[in-house]
N, C-alpha and C positions, 0 to 999 in steps of 0.2 A: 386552489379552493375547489372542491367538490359541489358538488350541485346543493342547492338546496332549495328545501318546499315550507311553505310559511301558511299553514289556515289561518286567517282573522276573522274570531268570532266575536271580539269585544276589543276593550280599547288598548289593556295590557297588549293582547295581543299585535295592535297594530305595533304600540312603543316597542315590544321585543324587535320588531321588523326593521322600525327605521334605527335603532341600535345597530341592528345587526348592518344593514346596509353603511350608517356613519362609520364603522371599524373597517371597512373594507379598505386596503390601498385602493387606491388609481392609477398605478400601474400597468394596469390591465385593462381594455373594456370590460364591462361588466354587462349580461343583457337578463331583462327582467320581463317574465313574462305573465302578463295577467289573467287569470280566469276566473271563471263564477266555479265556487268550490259546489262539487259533487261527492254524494259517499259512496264510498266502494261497493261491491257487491255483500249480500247478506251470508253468512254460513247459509242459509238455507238454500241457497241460491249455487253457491259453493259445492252444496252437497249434491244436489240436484245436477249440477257439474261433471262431477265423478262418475256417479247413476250411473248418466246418458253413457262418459267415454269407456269404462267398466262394460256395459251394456253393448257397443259399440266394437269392442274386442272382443267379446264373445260369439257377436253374430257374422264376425269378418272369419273367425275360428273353425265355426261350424263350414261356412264355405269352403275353406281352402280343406276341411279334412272330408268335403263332396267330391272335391277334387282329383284328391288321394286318392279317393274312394274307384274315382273314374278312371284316371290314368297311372298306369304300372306304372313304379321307381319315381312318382314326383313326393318328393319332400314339401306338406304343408308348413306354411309360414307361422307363427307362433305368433298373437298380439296380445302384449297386455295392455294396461289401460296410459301409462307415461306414452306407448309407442302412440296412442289413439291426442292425445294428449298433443305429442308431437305433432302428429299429421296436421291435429285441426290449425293448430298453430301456422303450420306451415299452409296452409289451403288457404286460410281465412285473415290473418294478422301479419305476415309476412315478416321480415327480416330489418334489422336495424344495426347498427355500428353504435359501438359501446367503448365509452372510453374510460378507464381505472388509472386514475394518477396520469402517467406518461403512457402507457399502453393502449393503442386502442382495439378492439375485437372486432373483426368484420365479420359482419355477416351469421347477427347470432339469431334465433327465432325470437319473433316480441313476446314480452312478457303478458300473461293477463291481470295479474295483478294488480297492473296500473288503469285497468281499463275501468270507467266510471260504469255505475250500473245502468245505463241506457248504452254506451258502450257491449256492457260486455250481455247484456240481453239481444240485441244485433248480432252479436257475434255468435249467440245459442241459436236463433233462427236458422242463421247460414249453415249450422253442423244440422239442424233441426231436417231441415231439407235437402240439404247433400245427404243423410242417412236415409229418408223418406226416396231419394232417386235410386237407394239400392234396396230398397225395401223392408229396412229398419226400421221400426217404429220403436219410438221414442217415448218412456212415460213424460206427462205434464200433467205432475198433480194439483188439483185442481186450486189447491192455500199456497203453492207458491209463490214467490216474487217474479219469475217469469213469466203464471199465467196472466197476472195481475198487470205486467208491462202490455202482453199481449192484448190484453180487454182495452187498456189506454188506447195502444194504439189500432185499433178495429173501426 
């Protein structure tokens, strides 16, 4: 069996859960894990995302071809926004083991998809200010869903 995720908003929905749980063998442990449901992050939030990592490989860009600029035969490094994408990934969310059917993948970078949005507005801060210690500024327009985290938590 595959993982599975269950939101209960009303009552169908609880009975769809304890269905789904009564069909299970017991052959197996089974482990169930509870949370208060959060909603994902917004497209705008999303978009605002991309901006920053888009924004982000441009000004790592400009450097490496100052570089050039400075020392004969060095080849500038090339970023686009997935490499930026990566990094933060790897900087900030780290790595996890992933398992498909019988296979398991070690050591893949986390996803952010899965991150709730007070999750993944924490996790904008942390690029917000790793970018700010190499002197990237960042836009935060002012309607977005990350200024709006930030005003909460001020």
């Amino acid at each position: 069996m595959s993982d599975q995720s269950f939101v209960i908003r009303n009552t169908q929905d609880r009975e769809r859960l304890v269905a789904f749980l009564c069909s299970q063998p017991l052959d197996k442990p089974l482990q169930v894990d509870w949370k208060n449901w959060s909603p994902k992050r917004s497209l705008n939030a999303n978009a605002l995302y991309w901006t920053w990592l888009t924004q982000l490989a441009e000004f790592f860009n400009q450097k490496e071809k100052g570089l050039a600029r400075k020392k004969s035969g060095y080849e500038p490094t090339v970023y686009d926004r997935e490499d930026m994408h990566d990094m933060m990934r790897h900087l900030f969310l780290g790595y996890e083991n992933r398992k498909i059917r019988n296979t398991e993948i070690t050591q893949q970078l986390k996803s952010t998809t899965k991150l709730s949005r007070a999750e993944f507005c924490d996790y904008m801060t942390q690029i917000d200010r790793w970018a700010l210690s190499y002197g990237c500024f960042l836009p935060h327009p002012e309607d977005s869903e990350y200024a709006s985290y930030l005003e909460q938590t001020a």
